[in-house]
C-alpha positions as CSV (number, residue, x, y, z in Angstrom):
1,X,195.6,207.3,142.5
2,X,193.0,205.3,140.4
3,X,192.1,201.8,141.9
4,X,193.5,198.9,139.9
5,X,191.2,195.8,139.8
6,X,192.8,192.7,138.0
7,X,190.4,190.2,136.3
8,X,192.1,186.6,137.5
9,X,191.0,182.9,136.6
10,X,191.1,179.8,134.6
11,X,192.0,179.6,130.7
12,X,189.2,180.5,128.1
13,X,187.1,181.6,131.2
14,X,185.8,185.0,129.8
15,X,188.2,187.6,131.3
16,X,189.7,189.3,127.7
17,X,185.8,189.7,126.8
18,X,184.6,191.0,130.5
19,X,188.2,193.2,130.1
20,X,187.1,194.6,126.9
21,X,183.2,195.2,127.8
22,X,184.8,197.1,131.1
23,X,186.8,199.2,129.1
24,X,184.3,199.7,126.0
25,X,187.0,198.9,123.5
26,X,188.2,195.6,121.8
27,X,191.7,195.9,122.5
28,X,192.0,192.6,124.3
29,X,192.4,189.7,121.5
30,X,189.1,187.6,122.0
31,X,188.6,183.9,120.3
32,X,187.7,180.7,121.4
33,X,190.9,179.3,122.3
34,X,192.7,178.7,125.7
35,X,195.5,180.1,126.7
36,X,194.9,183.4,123.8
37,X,196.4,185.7,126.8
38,X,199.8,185.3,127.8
39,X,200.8,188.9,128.9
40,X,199.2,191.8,131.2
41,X,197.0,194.2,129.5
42,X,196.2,197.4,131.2
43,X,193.1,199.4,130.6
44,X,191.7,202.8,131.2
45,X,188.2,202.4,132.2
46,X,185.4,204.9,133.8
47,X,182.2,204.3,135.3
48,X,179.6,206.4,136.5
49,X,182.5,209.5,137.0
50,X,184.7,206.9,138.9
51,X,188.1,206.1,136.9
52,X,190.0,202.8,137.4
53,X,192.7,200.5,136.1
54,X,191.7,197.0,134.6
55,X,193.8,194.4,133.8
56,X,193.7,191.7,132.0
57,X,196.1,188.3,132.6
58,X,196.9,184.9,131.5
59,X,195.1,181.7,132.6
60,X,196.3,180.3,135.6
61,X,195.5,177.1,138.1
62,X,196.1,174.5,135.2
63,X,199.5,173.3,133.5
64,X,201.7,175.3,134.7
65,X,204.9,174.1,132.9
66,X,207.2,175.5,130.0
67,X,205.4,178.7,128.9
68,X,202.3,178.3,131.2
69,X,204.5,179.1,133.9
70,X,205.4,182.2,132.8
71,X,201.6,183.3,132.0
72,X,201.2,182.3,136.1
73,X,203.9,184.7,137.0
74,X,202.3,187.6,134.8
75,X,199.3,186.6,136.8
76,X,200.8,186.8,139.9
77,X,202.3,189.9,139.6
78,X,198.7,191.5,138.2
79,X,197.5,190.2,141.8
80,X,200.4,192.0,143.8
81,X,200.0,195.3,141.9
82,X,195.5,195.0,142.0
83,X,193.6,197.0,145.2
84,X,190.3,194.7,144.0
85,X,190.6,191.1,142.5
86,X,187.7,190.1,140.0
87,X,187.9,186.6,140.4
88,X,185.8,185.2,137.1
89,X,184.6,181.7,137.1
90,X,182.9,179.4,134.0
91,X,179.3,178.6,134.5
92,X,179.1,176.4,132.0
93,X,181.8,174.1,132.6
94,X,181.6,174.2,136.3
95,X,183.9,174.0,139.4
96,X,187.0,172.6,138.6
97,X,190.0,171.9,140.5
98,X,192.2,174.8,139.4
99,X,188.8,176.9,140.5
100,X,189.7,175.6,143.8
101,X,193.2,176.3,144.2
102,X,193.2,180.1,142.6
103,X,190.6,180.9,145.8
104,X,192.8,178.8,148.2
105,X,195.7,181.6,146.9
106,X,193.0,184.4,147.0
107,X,192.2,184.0,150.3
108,X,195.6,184.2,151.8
109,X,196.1,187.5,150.0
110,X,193.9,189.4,152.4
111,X,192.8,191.9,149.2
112,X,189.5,192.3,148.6
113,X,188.1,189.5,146.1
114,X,184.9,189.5,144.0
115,X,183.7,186.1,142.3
116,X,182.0,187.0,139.2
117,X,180.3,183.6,137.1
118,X,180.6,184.8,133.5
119,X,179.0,182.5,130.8
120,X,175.4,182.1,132.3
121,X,173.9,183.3,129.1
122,X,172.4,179.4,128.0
123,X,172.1,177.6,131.2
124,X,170.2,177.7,134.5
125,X,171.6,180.3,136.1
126,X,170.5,179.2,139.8
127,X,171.4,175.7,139.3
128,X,174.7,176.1,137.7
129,X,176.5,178.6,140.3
130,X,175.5,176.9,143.9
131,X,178.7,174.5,143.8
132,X,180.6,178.0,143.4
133,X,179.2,178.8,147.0
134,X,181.7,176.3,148.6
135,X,185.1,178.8,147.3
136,X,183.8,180.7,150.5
137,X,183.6,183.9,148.7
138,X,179.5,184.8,148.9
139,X,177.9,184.6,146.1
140,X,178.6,184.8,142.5
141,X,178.0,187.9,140.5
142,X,176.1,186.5,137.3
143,X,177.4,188.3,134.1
144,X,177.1,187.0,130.2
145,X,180.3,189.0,129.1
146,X,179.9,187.9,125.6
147,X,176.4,190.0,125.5
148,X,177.0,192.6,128.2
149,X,174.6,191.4,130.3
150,X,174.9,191.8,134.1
151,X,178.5,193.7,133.5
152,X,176.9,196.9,134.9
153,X,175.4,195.4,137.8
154,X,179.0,193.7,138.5
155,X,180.6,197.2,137.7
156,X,178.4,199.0,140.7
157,X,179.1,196.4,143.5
158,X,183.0,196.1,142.8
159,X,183.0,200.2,142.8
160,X,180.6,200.6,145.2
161,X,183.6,202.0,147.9
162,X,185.5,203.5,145.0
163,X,185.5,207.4,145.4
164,X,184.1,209.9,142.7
165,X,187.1,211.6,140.5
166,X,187.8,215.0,142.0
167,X,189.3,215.7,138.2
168,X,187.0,215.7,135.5
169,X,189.4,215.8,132.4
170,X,190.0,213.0,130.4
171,X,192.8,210.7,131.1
172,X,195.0,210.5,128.4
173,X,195.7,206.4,127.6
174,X,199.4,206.8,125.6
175,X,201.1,209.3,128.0
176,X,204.1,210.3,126.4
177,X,206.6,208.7,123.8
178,X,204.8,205.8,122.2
179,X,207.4,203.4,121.5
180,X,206.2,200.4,119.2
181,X,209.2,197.2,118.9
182,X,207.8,195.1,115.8
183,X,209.9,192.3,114.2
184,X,209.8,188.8,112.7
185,X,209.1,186.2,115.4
186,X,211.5,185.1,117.5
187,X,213.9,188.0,116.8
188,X,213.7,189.2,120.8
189,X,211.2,191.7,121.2
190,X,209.9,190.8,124.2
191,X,213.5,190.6,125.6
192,X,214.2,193.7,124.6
193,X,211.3,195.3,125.7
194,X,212.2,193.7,129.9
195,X,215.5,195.1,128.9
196,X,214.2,198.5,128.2
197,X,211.7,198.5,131.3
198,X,214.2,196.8,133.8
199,X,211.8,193.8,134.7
200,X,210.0,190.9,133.0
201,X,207.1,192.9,132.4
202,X,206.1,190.2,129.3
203,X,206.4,186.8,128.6
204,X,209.8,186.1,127.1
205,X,210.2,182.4,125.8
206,X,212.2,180.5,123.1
207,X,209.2,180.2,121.3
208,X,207.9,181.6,118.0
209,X,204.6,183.7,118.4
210,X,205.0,184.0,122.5
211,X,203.4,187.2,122.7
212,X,200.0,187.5,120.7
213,X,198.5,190.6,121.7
214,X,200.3,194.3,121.0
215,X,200.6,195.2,125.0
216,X,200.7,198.9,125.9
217,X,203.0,199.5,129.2
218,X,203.2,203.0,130.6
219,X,206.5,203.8,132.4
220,X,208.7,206.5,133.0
221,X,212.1,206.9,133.0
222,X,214.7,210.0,133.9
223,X,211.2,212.1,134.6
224,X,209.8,210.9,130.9
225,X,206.7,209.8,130.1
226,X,206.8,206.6,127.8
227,X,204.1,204.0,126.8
228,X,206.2,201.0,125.5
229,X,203.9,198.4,122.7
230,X,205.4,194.7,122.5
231,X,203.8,193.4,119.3
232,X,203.2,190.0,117.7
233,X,206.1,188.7,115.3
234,X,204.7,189.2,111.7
235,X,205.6,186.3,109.4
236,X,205.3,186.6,105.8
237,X,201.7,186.3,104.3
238,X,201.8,182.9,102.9
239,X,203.1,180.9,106.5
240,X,200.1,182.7,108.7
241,X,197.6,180.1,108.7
242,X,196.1,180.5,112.0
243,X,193.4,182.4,113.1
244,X,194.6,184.2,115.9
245,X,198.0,184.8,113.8
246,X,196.3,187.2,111.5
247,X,194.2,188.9,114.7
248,X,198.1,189.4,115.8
249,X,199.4,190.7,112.8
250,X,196.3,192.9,112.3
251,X,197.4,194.6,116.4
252,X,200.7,195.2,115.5
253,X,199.7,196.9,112.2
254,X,197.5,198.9,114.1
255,X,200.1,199.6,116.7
256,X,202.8,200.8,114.4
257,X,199.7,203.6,113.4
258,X,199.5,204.5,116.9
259,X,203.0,204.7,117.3
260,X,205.7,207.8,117.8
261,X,208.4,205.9,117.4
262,X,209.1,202.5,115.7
263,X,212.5,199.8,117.1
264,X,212.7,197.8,114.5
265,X,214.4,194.1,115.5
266,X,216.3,192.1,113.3
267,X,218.5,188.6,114.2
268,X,221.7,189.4,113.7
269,X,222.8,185.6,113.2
270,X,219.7,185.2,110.4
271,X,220.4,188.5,108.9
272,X,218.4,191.1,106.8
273,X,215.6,189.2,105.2
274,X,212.6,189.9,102.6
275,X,210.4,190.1,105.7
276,X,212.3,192.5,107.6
277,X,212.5,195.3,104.8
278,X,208.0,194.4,104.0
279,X,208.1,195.6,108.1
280,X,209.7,198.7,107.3
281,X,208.4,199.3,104.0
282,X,204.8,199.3,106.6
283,X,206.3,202.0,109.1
284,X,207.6,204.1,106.0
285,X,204.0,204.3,104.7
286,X,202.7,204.9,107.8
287,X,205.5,207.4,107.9
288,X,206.7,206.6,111.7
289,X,210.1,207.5,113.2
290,X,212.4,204.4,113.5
291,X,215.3,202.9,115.1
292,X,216.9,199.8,113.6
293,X,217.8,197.4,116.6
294,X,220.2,194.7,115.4
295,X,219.7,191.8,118.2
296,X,221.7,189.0,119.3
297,X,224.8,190.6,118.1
298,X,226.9,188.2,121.1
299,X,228.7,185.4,120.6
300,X,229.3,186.0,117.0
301,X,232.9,185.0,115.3
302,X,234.6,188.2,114.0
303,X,233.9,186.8,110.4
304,X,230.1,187.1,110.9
305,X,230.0,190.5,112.7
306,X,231.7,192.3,109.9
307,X,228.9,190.2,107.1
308,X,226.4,191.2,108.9
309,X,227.2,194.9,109.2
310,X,227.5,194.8,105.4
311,X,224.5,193.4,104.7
312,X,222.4,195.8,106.8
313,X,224.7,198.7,104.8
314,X,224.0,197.2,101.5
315,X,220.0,196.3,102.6
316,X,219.3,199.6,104.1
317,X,220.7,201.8,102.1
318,X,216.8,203.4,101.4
319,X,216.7,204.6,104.9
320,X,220.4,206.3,105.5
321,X,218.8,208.6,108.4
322,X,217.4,205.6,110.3
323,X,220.2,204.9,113.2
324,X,221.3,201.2,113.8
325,X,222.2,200.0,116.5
326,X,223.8,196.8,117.6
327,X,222.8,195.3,120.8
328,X,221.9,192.4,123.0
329,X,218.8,192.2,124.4
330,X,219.4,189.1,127.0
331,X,222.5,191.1,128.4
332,X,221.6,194.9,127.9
333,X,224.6,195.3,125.7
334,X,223.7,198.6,123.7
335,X,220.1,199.0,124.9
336,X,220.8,201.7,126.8
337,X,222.2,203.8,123.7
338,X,219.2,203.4,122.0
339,X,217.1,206.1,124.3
340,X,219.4,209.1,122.8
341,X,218.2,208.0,119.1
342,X,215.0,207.2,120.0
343,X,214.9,210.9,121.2
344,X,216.0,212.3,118.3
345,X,214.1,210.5,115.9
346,X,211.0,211.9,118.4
347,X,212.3,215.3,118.2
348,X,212.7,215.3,114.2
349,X,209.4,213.9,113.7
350,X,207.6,216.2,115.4
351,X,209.6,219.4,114.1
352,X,207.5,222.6,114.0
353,X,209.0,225.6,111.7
354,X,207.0,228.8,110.7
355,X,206.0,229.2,107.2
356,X,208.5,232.2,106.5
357,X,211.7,229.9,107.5
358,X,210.7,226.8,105.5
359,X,210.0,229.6,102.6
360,X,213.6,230.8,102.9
361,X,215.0,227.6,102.6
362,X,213.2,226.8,100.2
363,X,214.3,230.4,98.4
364,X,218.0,229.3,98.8
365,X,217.4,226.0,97.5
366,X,216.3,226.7,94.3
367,X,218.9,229.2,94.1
368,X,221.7,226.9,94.6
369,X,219.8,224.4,92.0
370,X,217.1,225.0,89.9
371,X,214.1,222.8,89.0
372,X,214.3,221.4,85.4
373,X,212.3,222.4,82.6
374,X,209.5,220.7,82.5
375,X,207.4,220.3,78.8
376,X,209.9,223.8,77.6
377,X,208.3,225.9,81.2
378,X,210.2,226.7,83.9
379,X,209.0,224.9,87.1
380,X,207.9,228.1,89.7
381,X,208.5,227.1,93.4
382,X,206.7,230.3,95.1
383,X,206.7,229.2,99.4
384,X,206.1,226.7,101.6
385,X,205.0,225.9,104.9
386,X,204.5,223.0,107.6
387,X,201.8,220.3,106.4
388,X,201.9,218.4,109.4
389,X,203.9,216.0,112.3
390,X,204.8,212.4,112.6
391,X,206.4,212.4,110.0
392,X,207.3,216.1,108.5
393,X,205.6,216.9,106.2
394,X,206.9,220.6,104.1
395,X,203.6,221.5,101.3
396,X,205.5,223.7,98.3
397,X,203.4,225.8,96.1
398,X,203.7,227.2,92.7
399,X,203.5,226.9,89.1
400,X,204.2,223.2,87.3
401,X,205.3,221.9,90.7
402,X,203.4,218.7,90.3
403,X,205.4,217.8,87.4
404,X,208.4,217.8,89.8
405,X,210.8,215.2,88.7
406,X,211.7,212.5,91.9
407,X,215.7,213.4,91.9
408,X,214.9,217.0,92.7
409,X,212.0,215.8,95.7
410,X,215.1,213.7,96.8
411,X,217.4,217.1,96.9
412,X,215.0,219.5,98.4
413,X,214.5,216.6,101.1
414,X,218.1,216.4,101.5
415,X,218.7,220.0,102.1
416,X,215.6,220.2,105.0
417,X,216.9,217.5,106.5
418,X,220.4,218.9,106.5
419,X,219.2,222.2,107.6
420,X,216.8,221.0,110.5
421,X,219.7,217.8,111.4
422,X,216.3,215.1,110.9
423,X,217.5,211.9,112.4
424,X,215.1,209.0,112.4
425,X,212.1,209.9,110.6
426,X,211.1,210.2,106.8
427,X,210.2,213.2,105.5
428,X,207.4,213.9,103.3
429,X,207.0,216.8,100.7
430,X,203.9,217.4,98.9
431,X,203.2,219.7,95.7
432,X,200.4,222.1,95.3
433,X,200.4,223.9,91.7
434,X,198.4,227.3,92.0
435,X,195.7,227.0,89.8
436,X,195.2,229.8,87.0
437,X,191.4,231.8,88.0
438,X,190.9,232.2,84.2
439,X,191.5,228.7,83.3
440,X,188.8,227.3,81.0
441,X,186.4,230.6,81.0
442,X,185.6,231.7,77.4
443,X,185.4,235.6,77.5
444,X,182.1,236.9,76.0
445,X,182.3,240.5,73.8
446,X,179.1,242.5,73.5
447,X,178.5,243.7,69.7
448,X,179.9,247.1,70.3
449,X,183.5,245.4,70.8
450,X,182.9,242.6,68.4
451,X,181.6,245.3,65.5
452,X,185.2,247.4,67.0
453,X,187.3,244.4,66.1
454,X,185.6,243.5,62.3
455,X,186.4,247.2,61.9
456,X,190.3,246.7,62.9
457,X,190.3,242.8,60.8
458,X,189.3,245.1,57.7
459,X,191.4,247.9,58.0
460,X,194.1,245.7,58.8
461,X,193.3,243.2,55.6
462,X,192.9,246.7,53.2
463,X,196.5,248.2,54.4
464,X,197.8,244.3,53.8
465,X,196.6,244.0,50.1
466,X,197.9,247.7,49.4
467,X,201.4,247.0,50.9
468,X,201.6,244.0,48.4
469,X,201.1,246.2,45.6
């Protein structure tokens, strides 16, 4: 199994910047604000043909109330599950307290901890790190994570008894089902995604814009491979004023791309709202699988239930094939029966038919209802094929079929999704009009043919004039 080294210190110390220079990617929010990282973030890295685990966690060693405390647990945990501990330490601002109580807890651990000083870029490097020599851990590791500099050095000591992969193939990051929850703030996605894991795997507080960063968690589950995405709540455009807001919005954007499958979560007690439907517009364009997920469906009169569940028919009615379900993500009502729909809407998007089956329904389709006429011409519909996965997408070709009116697109995705039984996904059909070789060429007659048709324009005006007579 790969090594798993967790990255472990104060607030605004440098560990989401050293995360995301270890791993070569900037998947790790980074900004000059303490307190950014609130969940764990796992990371595929490799160095010098040896593979690890890094992960990134929350502040810890400072106010540990209200939200803080659950950052420390998500900490805590990172520590329990890590075979090396990166301990990372400020050089700038010095050797606090909190420094002093993380390597009190490090100690007792009995793991192996490195103490890396990050931030020496600006300051006397020497003179800055000897107070770090009385945390009893040897001697600081001198890295400026902003730059790169010194993270290879760091790299090479901390792997130094890590063996050599015996595999050389690439490790794929997403193993299996990608499953992306996205929703308004507050609306329990992080609730529902501990409810779908079985632990508190992320930091679920009564607290708009908890979760800041779009966290990837591989798990498995009935011998299934899944990679679960918690994503920041998106708010409407003109209430994001901070910073860090639109990094957030721009993650879960970016996650719903990456994304097999989108769980779409909507407050039952708020109902369906402008916001919602501009989230799902998103997913529709970026032509994802989805699964409605109406939360916080307890404790709610009789009278409410049955406004809500007309709303979301009345709201929704653009998406009939997208399943709804109504749960509660505190106590696990209905979150189990979401795992079938999420399968099928999996399943349907990734649907693979050979060209000669698509072509036949396409043959019968037609038959049973023909295009319209489009400028006096017939519209020609010749064959079809597969253009695609995630979503469907069926190419036609033929004569005029860009001038397709909408209605019939709507029928002939109505029969494949009939035919095929597509749950959960859109379906996209694309027109391709054969194009005509001769189109635009201007024959050219040599003067043997051109003198041959002034003969036959004569002869033909001479037998007119005589048939007048």
């Amino acid at each position: 199994m790969k090594p798993v080294i967790a990255l472990i210190g104060r607030p605004n110390v440098g560990k989401s910047t050293l995360f995301n220079q270890i791993t070569k990617s900037r998947d790790a929010l980074v900004a000059d604000f303490a307190g950014l990282t609130r969940d764990r973030k796992y990371g595929d890295a490799k160095f010098e043909n040896k593979s690890f685990i890094v992960v990134d966690t929350g502040g810890i060693g400072e106010n540990e109330g209200g939200i803080d405390s659950y950052m420390a647990e998500q900490s805590k945990t990172a520590i329990n599950e890590a075979d090396i501990i990166v301990f990372v330490v400020d050089a700038r601002a010095g050797l606090l307290a909190s420094d002093e109580q993380i390597a009190r807890e490090l100690r007792t651990l009995g793991k192996k901890v490195y103490l890396v000083a990050n931030k020496v870029d600006g300051v006397h490097a020497e003179a800055a790190l000897v107070e770090f020599y009385k945390l009893g851990m040897g001697e600081p590791m001198q890295v400026a994570a902003s730059h790169g500099r010194g993270v290879q050095q760091m790299l090479e000591e901390v792997l130094a008894e890590v063996p050599e992969d015996q595999d050389e193939a690439e490790h794929d990051e997403a193993t299996g089902l990608r499953l992306a929850v996205i929703g308004r703030p507050n609306v329990g996605k992080s609730t529902l995604v501990n409810r779908l894991l079985g632990e508190d795997r992320v930091v679920a507080f009564d607290q708009p814009g908890t979760t800041r960063d779009s966290i990837y968690i591989p798990f498995e589950r009935d011998g299934r491979q899944y990679t679960l995405i918690d994503t920041a709540g998106v708010r409407r455009k003109g209430k994001v004023d901070e910073m860090i807001e639109k990094f957030s919005i721009v993650k879960t954007l970016q996650a719903i791309k990456d994304a097999h499958v989108i769980v779409v979560v909507l407050d039952a007690r708020e109902g369906v709202v402008e916001q919602d439907l501009h989230l799902i517009g998103y997913a529709l364009e970026a032509g994802r699988a989805m699964v409605i997920a109406i939360n916080k469906w307890d404790n709610m009169s009789e009278y409410d239930r049955k406004q809500c569940k007309l709303d979301v028919d009345r709201r929704f009615d653009f998406i009939p094939w997208a399943k709804v379900h109504l749960i509660s993500a505190l106590h696990g009502t209905g979150v189990g029966e979401m795992y079938p729909s999420i399968h099928r809407a999996y399943d349907s998007s990734h649907l693979k038919v050979s060209p000669a089956k698509i072509t036949q329904i396409l043959s019968d389709a037609v038959e049973a209802h023909a295009p319209p006429m489009v400028q006096g011409r017939r519209i020609k519909m010749r064959y079809a094929h597969m253009g695609g996965q995630n979503p469907p997408t069926i190419v036609v070709h033929g004569n005029k079929v860009d001038k397709t009116p909408a209605d019939y697109r709507r029928y002939l995705e109505n029969v494949f999704r009939k035919v095929y039984k597509l749950e959960g996904t859109p379906v996209r059909i694309e027109f391709k009009t054969s194009e005509n070789p001769f189109e635009g060429r201007k024959t050219v007659m040599d003067e043997r043919i051109a003198a041959r048709k002034r003969r036959y324009v004569q002869k033909f005006k001479k037998a007119e004039k005589k048939f007048k007579r």
